[in-house]
Phi, psi and omega in degrees: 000143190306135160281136145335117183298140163274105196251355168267142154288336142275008177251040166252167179155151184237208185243142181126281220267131188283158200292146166143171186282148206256178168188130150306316199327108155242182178291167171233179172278116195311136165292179196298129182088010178088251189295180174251135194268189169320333155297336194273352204256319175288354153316269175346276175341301181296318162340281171287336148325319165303320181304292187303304207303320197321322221272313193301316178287339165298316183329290179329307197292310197275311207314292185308305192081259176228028203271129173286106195255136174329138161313311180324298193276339162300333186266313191292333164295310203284352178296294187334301186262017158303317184306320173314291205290015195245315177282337170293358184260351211242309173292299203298344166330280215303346190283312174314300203277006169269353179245006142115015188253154157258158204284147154345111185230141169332195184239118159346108151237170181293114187209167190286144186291293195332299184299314180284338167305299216285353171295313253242277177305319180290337187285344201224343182285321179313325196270305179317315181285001193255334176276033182075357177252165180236151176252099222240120171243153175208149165188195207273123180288106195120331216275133181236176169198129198277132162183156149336107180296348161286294197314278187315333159319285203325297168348261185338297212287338175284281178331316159301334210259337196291329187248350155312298188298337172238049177238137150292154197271146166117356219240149172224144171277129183256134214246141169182130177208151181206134216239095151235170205351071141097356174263150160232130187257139153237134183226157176211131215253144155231180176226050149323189189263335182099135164281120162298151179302317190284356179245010190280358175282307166300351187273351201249342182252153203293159192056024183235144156205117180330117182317319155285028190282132169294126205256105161236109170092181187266137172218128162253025187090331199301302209303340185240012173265306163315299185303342200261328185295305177318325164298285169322293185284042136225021189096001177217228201195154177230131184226206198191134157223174176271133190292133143276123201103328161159175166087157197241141170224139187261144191202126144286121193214155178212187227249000000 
């Protein structure tokens, strides 16, 4: 027969040690505001959801072995688990920033514009080719930028997934970016209904969404919230105009 567990705390104990609960347990630093709410724990939570996908796509990954699979599906495992590995890093952030800390980030280097676009764009084509639309980049050959090559993926992919989402089918987003006098601009143009002149401002602070954003899915205001900091803590800015022909373009640009 099975021993029991000792689940009291007052009967654990070792010789030496006064009868009470033994513990490893220390403190971390309390999140923002003291106890933790409801966000710190589905943060946590969601960690470990990750934990599980990573573990599963690895499952996979041995199960097939050496079994000849359609491309599609050899890119959507291999999407899958970039995507794992990329949101644990995006949870353990947001877990750092519940504790009034910032997370660690590289050190800027120099790196070709071309390659993190076209990662950026492959990561938003699936969801894009399934409402029908397509996507096209060009830009200046050679344009370089110094920055954190994650950070700046997010950018694109926020700014793509931001012109996906009011694009029709049949309709297509254009990618275009350029290294001129010490700047590099990215814009990325749809032919979407277009931003009023009185929100284009408000669409860029955290938490705003235009009264006519179509609600597909939790969209909280951030992504262009995002895009604007990150540019300001390099030296530039992000903004928003109206298209001649309809559609709207967003533009990064930093130092």
């Amino acid at each position: 027969m099975a021993t029991r567990m000792n689940v009291r705390p007052e009967e654990a104990s070792v010789p030496g040690e006064q009868p009470g609960m033994r513990s490893d347990v220390w403190a971390v630093r309390s999140p923002v505001g003291g106890d933790p709410g409801p966000v710190a724990f589905a943060v946590h939570d969601a960690k470990n959801m990750v934990g599980v996908l990573a573990a599963n796509v690895d499952v996979l990954r041995r199960a097939l072995g050496d079994a000849r699979l359609p491309t599609a599906a050899v890119q959507a495992l291999a999407d899958i688990e970039e995507a794992a590995f990329r949101l644990n890093g995006l949870v353990r952030e947001a877990l750092v920033g519940l504790q009034g800390r910032e997370a660690p980030r590289p050190a800027p280097r120099r790196l070709r514009v071309a390659p993190m676009v076209t990662a950026a764009v492959e990561r938003m084509r699936p969801a894009a080719r399934a409402r029908g639309i397509r996507i096209v980049e060009m830009g200046t050959e050679g344009a370089c930028a110094t920055i954190d090559a994650d950070l700046f993926e997010r950018v694109i992919v926020n700014l793509l997934e931001n012109a996906v989402r009011f694009s029709a089918p049949g309709d297509t987003v254009e990618v275009e970016y350029e290294h001129r006098n010490g700047r590099l601009t990215l814009a990325v143009g749809d032919r979407g209904p277009g931003v009023p002149e009185d929100a284009r401002e408000q669409i860029f602070e955290s938490y705003r969404r235009h009264d006519g954003e179509r609600g597909e899915g939790a969209h909280f205001g951030l992504g262009l919230a995002f895009c604007r900091e990150v540019a300001k803590a390099h030296g530039g800015d992000a903004w928003a105009f109206n298209r001649a022909g309809g559609g709207a373009c967003f533009v990064f640009e930093i130092v």
